[in-house]
C-alpha positions in Angstrom: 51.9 17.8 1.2 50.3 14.9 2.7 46.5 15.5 1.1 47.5 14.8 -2.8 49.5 11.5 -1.6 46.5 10.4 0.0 43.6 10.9 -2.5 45.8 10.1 -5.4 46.2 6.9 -3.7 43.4 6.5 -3.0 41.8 6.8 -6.0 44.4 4.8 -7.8 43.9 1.6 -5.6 39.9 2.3 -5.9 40.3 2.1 -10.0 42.6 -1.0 -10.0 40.6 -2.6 -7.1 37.2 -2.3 -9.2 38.1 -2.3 -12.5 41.2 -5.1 -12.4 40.7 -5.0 -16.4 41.6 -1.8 -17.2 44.5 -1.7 -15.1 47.3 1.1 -14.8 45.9 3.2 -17.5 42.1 4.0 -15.3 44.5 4.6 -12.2 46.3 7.5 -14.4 44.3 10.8 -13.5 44.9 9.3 -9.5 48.6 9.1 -9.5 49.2 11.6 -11.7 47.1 14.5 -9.9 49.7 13.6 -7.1 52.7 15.5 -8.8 50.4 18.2 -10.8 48.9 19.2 -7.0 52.2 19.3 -5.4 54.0 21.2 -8.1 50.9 23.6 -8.6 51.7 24.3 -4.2 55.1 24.5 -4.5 54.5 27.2 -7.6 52.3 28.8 -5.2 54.7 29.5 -2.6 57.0 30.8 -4.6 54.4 33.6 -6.2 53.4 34.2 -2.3 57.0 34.8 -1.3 57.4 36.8 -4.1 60.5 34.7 -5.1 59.3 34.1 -8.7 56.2 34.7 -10.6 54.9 31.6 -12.2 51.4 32.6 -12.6 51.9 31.1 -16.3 52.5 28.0 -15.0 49.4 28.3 -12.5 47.3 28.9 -14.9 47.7 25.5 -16.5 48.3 23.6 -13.5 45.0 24.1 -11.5 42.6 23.7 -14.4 44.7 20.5 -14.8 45.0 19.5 -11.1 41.1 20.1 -11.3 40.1 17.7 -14.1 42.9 14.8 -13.0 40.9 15.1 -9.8 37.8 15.0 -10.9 38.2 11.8 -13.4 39.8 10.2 -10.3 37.0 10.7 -8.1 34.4 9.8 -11.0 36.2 6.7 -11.9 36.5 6.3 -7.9 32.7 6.4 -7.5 31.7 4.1 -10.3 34.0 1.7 -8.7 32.0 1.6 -5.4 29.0 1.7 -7.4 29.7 -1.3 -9.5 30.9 -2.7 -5.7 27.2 -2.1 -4.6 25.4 -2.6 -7.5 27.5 -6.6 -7.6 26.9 -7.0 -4.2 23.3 -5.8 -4.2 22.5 -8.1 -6.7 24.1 -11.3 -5.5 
């Protein structure tokens, strides 16, 4: 519960840190893998219980969850980079 909180955050305040221009809309993919992940868990759950069987829904949400991650991290890394590259340079 605690994990998608903190790397959505994370990569949310790494995107508007670095790339002040851009603002809300490069922080997107971080703070919205936060509800994809924790709605894709919760779906989980219920398929292990056997309560209900959202496996529909599953197959949407990871692939999803995947790629919101992915651009976070990306846009995440390009912010240190530009970090270094800046303070590299001079």
């Amino acid at each position: 519960m605690l994990y998608p909180l903190v790397y959505g955050l994370l990569f949310a305040g790494v995107a508007l840190r670095f790339f002040p221009a851009a603002g809300i809309w490069i922080a997107l993919p971080g703070l919205l893998a936060i509800p994809v992940d924790l709605i894709e868990g919760v779906v989980q759950v219920l398929a292990l219980l056997d309560v209900q069987d959202f496996v529909d829904a599953k197959a949407v949400l990871t692939p999803t969850k995947s790629f919101l991650f992915i651009a976070g991290f990306l846009i995440s890394l390009a912010g240190w980079a530009k970090w270094l590259y800046l303070k590299v340079r001079g």
